[in-house]
SERO-247016 format. One record per residue: x, y, z of N, C-alpha, C, O, CB in turn. Coordinates in steps of 0.001 Angstrom, whole numbers, padded with zeros to 6 digits, always signed. Glycine has a CB too. Layout:
XYZXYZXYZXYZXYZ
...
//
This chain:
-000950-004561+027491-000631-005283+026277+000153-004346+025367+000040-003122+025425-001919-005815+025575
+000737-004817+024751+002253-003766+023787+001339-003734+022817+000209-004218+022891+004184-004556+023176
+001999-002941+021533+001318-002833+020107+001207-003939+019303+000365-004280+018472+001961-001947+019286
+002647-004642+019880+002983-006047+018695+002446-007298+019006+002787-008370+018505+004582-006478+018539
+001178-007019+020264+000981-008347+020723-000682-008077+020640-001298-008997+021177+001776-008793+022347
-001240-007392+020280-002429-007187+020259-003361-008092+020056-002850-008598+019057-002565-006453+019620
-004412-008744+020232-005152-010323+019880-006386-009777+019600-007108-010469+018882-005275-011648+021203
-006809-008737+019971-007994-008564+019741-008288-008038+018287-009450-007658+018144-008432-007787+020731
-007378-007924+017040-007338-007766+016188-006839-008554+015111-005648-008841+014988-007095-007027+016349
-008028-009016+014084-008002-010231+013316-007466-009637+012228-007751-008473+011949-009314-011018+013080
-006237-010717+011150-006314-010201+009687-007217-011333+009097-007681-012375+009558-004726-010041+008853
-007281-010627+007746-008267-011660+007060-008052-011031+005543-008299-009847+005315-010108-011630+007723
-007551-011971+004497-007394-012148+003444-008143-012080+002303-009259-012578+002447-007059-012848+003535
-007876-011561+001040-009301-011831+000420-008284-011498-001259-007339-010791-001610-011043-010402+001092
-009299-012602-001928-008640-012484-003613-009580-011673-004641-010667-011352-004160-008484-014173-004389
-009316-011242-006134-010229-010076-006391-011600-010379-006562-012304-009387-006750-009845-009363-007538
-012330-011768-006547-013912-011852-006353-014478-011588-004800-015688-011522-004583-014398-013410-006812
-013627-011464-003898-014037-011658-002745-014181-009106-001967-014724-008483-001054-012389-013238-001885
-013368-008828-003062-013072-007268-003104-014405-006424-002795-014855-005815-001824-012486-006817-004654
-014826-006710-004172-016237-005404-004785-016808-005302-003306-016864-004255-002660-017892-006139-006284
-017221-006545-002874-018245-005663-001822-017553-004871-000340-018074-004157+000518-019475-006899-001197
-016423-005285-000494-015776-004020+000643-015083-002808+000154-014527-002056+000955-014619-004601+001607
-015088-002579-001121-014859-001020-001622-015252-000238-000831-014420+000473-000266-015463-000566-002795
-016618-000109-000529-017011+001430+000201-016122+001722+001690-015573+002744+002102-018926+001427+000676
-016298-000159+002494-015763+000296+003404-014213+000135+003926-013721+000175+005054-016522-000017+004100
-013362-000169+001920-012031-000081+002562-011884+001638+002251-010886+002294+002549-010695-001257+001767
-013294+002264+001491-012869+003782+001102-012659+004433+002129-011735+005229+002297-013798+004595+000350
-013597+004110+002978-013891+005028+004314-012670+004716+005105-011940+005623+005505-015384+004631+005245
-012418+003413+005352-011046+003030+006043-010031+004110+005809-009602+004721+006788-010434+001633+005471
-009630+004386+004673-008594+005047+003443-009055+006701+003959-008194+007190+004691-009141+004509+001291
-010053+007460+003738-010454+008284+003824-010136+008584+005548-009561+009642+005807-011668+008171+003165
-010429+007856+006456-010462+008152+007777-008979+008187+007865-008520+009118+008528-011271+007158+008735
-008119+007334+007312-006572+007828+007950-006189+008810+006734-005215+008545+006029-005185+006338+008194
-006613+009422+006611-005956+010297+005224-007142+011409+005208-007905+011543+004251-005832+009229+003416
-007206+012368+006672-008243+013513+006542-007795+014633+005812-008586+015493+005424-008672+014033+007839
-006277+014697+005543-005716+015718+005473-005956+015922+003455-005544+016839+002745-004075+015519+006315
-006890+014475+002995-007193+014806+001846-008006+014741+001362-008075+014739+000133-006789+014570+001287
-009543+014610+002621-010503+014376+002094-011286+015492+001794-012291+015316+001106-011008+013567+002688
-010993+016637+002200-011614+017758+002289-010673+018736+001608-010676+019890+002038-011981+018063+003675
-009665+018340+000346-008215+018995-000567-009356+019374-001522-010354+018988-000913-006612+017749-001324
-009722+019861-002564-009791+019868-003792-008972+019492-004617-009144+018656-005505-009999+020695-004055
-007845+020209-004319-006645+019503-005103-006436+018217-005043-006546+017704-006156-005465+019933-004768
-006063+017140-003824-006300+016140-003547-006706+015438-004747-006009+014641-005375-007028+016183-002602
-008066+015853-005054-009024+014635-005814-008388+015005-007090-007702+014195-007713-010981+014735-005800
-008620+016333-007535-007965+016568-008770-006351+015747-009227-006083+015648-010424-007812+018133-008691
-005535+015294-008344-004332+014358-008174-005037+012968-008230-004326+011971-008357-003436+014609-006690
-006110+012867-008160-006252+011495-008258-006021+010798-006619-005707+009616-006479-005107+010970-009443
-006259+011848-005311-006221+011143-004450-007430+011898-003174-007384+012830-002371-004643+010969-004172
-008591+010700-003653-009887+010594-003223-010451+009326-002994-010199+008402-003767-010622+011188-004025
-011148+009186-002071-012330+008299-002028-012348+007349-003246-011930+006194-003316-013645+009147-001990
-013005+008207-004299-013779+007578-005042-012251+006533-006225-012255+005402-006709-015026+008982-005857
-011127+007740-006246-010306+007404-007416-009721+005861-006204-009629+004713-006639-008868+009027-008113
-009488+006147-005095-009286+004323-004353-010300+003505-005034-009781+002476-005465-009700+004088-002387
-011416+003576-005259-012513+002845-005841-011897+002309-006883-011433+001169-006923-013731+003595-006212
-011875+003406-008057-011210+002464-009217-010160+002042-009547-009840+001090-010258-011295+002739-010111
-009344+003127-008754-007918+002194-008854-008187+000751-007999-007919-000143-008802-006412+003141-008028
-008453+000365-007176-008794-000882-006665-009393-001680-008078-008855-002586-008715-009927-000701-005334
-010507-001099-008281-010995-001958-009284-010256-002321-010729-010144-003382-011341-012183-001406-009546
-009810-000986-010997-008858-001146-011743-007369-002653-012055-006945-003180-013083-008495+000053-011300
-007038-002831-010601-005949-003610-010015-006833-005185-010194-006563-005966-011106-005470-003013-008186
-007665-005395-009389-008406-006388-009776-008139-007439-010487-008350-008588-010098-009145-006017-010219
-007513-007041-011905-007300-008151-012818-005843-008382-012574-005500-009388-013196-007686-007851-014383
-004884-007864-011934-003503-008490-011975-003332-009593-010990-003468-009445-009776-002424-007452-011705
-002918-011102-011798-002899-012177-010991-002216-012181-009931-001037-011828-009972-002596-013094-011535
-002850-012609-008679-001985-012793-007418-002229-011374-006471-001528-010975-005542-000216-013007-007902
-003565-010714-007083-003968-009577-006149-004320-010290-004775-004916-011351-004590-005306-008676-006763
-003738-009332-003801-004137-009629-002901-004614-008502-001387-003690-007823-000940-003252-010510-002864
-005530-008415-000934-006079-007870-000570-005670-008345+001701-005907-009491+002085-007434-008115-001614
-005392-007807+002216-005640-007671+004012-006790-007154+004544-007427-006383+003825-004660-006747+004728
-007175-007387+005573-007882-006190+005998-007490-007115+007895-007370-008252+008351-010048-005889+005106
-007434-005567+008405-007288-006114+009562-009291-005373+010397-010089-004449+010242-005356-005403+010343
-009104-006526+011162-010945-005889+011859-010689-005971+013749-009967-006825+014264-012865-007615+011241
-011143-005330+014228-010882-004774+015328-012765-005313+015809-013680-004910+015090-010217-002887+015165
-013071-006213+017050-014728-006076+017233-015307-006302+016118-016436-005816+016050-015291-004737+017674
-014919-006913+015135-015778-007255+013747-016060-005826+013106-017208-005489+012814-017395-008129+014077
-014995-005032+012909-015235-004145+011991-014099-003815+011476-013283-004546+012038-015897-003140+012381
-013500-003078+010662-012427-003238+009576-011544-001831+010151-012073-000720+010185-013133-003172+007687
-010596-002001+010442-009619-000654+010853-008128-000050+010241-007450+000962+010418-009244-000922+012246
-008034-001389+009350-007230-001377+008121-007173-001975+007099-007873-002983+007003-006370-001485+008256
-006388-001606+006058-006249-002732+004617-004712-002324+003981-003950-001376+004166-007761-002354+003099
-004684-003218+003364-003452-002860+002102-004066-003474+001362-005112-004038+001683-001816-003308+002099
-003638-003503+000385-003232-004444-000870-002007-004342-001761-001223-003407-001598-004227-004350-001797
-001789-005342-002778-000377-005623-003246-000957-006480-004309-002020-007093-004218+000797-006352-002137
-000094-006461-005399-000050-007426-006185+001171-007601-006923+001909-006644-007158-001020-007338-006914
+001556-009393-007500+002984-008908-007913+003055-008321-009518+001954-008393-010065+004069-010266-007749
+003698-007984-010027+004293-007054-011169+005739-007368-011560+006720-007951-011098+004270-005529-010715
+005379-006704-012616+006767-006426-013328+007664-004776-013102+007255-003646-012838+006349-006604-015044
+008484-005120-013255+009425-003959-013506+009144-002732-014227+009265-001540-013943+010419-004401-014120
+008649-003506-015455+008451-002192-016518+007102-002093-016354+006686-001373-017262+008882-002353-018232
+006178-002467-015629+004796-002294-015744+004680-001373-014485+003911-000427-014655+003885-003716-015760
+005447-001468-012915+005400-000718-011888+006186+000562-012160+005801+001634-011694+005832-001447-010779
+006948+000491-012680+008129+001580-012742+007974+002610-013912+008217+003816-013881+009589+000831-012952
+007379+001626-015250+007150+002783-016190+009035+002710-017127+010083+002324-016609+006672+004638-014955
+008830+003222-018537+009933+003294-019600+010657+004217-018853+011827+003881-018671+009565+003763-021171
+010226+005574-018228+011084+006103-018116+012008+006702-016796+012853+007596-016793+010705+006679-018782
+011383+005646-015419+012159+005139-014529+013010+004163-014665+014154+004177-014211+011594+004876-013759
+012453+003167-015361+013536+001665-015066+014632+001697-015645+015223+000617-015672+013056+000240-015565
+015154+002602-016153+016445+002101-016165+017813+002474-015044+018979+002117-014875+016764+002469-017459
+016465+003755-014227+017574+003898-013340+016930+002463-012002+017260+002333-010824+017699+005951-012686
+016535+002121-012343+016035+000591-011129+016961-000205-011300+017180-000714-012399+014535-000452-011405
+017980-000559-009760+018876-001301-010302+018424-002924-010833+017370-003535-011012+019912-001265-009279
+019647-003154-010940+019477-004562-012091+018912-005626-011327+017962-006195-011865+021026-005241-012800
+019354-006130-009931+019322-006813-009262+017490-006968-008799+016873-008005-008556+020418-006412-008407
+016918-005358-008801+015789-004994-008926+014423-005734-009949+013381-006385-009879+016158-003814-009221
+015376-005050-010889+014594-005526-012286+014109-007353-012566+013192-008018-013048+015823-005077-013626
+015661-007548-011770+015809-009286-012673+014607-010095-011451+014042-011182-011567+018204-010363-012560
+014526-009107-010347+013841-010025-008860+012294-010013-008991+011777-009105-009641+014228-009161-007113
+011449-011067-008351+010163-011011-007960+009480-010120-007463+009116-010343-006308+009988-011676-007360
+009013-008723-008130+008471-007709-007540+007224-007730-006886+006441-008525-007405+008443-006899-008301
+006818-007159-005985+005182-006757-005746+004949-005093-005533+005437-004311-004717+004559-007599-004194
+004234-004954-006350+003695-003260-005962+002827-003626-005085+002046-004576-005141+002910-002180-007186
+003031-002549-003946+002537-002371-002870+001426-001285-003181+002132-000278-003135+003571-002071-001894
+000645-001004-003356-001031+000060-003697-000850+000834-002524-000204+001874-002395-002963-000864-003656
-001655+000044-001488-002163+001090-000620-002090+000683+000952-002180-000534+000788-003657+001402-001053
-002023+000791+001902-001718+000596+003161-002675+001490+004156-002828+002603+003654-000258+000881+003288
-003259+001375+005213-004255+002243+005384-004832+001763+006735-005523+000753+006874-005240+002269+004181
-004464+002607+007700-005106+002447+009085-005789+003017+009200-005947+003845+008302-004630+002557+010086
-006912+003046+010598-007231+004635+010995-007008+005146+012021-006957+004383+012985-008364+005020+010967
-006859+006127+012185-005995+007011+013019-005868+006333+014887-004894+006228+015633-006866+008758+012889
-007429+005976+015092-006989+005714+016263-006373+004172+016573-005875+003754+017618-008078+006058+017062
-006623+003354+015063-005651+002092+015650-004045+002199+014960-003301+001250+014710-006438+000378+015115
-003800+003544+014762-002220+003643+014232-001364+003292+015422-001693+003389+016604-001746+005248+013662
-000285+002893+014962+000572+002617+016375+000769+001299+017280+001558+000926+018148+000013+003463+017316
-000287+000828+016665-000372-000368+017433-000041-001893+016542-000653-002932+016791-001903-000327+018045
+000826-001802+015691+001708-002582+015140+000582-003642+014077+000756-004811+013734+002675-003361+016459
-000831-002491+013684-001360-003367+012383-000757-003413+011448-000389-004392+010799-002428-003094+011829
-000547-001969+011237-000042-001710+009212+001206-002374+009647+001766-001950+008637+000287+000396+008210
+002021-002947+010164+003425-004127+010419+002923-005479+010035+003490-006116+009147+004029-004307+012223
+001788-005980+010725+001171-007056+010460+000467-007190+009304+000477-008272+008718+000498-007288+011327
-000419-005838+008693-001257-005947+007069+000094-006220+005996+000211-007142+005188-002273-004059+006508
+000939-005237+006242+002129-005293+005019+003000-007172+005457+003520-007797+004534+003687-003383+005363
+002994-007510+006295+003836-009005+006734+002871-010065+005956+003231-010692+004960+003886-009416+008765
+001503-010172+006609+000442-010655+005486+000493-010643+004214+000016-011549+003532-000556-010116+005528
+001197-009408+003639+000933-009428+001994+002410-009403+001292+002618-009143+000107-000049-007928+001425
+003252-009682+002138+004641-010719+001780+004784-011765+001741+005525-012374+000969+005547-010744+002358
+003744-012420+003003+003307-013880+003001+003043-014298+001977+003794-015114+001444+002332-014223+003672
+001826-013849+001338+000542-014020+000505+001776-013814-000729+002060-014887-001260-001077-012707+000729
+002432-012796-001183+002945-012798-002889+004173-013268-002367+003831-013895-003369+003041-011168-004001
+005334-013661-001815+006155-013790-001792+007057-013073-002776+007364-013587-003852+006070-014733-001658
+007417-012048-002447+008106-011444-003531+009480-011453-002970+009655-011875-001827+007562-010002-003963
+010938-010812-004033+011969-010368-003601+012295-008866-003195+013253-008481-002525+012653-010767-004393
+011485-008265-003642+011352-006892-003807+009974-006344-003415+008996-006875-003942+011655-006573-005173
+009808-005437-002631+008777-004495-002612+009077-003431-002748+010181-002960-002475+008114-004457-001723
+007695-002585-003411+008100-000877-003620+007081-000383-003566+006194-001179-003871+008768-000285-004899
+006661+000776-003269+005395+001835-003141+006071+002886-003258+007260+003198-003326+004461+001904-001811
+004767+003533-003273+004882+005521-003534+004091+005618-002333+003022+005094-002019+003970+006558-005254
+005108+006659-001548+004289+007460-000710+004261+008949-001098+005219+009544-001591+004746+007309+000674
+003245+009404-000864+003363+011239-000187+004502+012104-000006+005183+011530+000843+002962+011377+001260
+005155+013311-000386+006518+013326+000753+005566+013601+002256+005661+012911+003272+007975+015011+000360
+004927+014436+002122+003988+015187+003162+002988+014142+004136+002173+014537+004970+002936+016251+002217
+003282+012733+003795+002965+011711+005055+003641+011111+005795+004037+009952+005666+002419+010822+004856
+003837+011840+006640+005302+011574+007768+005182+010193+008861+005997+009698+009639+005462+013181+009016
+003832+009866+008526+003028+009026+009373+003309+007083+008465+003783+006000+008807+001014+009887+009296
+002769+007582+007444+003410+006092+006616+004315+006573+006196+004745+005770+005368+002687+005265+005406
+005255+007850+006233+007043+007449+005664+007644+006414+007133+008408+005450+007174+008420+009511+005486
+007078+006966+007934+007692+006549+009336+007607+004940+009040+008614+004266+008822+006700+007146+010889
+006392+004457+009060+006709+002790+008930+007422+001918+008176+007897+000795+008343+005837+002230+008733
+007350+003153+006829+007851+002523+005330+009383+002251+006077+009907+001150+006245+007820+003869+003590
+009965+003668+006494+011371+003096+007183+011395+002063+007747+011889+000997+007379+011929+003781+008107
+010625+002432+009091+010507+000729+010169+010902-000352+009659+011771-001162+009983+009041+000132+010592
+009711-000247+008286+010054-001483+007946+010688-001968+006849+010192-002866+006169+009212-002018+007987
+011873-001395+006575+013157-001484+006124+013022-001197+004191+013653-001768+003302+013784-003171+006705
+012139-000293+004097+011879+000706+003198+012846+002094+002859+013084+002956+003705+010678+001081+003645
+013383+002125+001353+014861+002640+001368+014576+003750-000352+014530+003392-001529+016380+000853+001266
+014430+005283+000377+014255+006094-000842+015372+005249-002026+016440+004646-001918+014712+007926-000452
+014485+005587-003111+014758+004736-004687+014545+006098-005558+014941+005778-006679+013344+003183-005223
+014200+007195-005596+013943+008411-006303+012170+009321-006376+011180+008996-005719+014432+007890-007785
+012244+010137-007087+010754+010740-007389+010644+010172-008360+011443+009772-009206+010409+012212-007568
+009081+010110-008182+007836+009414-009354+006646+009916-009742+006080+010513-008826+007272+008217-008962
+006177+009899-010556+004895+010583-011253+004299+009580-011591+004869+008597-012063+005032+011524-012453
+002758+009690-011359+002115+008495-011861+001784+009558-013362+002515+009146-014263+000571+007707-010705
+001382+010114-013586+001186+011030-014940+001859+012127-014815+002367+012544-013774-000222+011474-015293
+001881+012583-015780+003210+013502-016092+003043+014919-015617+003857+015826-015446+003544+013594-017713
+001388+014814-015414+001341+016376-014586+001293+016066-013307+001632+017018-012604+000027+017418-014859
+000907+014778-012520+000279+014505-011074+001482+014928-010564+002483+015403-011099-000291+012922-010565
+001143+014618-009219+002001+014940-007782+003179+014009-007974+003002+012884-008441+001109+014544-006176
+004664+014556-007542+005441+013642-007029+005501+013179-005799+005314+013821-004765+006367+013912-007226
+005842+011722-005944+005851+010617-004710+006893+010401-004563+007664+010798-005438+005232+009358-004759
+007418+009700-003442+008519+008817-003074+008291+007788-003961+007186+007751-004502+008589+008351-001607
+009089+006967-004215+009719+006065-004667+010521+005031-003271+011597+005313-002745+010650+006836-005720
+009798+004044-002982+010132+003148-001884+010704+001700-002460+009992+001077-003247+008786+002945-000967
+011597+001333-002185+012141-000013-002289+012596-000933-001167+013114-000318-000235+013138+000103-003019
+012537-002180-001031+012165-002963+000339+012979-004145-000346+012429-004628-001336+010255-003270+000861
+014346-004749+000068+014586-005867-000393+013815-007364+000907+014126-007663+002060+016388-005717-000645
+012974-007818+000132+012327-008761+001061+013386-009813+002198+013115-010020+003380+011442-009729-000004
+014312-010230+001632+014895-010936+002626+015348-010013+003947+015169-010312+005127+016058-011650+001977
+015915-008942+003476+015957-008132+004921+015175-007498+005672+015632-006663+006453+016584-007337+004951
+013308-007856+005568+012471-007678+006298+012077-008715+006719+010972-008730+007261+011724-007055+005938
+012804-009853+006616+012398-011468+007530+012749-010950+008719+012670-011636+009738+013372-013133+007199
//
């Protein structure tokens, strides 16, 4: 069986009342493909831990049209994303958007959060199917995320899947810089 044809792996949808009770185990999900930061100090101090997925999840919660994947493998959970749609100046911040082009700005955005396999079902064409699910689900014109530079593993898909450097980003003014990802939706049909 190829990666892209896999059956034995279900997605399954969920809106923000349906969330709270899989926090712990979309943390662990998150945590298992991302070893290289569970055991950082620094890491957490950046705001990228376990626990800070917790509230940033919870955090997200209230923006209408959250939407949540999870893919389950044998009735157990082996990935997630989530997404919700947004605005321009609310994803990007005063003092990115003006370099966001226009066409950008004026379109149906969704911030893309978080994306998250684990290691041994990488490869096998979920995180293709979690992120397709949550284009379905918001229909946007635009997608964008921050990755890592130093995750060569989701830069790789972000390309795949027709994900196009947009600049560096700071979520706070001391944190880590990220990529800056932009995705015009019609050319990932």
């Amino acid at each position: 069986m190829t990666p892209s044809t896999r059956t034995d792996v279900v997605i399954r949808t969920y809106g923000p009342g349906q969330v709270p009770p899989l926090l712990d185990t979309i943390a662990d999900v998150w945590a298992d493909a991302h070893p290289e930061l569970v055991n950082n100090p620094g890491a957490a101090t950046d705001g990228l831990s376990a626990d800070a997925l917790r509230r940033q999840v919870v955090g997200h919660l209230r923006h209408e049209g959250f939407t949540l994947v999870a893919a389950y493998a044998h009735g157990t959970m082996v990935g997630f994303g989530y997404a919700f749609p947004c605005t321009p100046e609310y994803w990007y911040g005063p003092d990115l958007l003006p370099d966001i082009p226009e066409d950008v700005r004026a379109g149906r955005l969704m911030g893309l959060c978080e994306l998250a396999v684990s290691p041994s079902w990488q490869c096998q064409g979920i995180g293709t199917r979690l992120h397709a699910e949550l284009l379905k689900a918001i229909a946007p014109q635009w997608s964008s995320l921050l990755v890592r530079p130093d995750n060569t593993a989701g830069r790789s898909l972000y390309d795949r899947l027709g994900y196009r450097y947009a600049g560096p980003y700071r979520n706070t003014p001391n944190g880590p810089v990220f990529n800056l990802l932009l995705l015009p939706v019609e050319d990932a049909a």
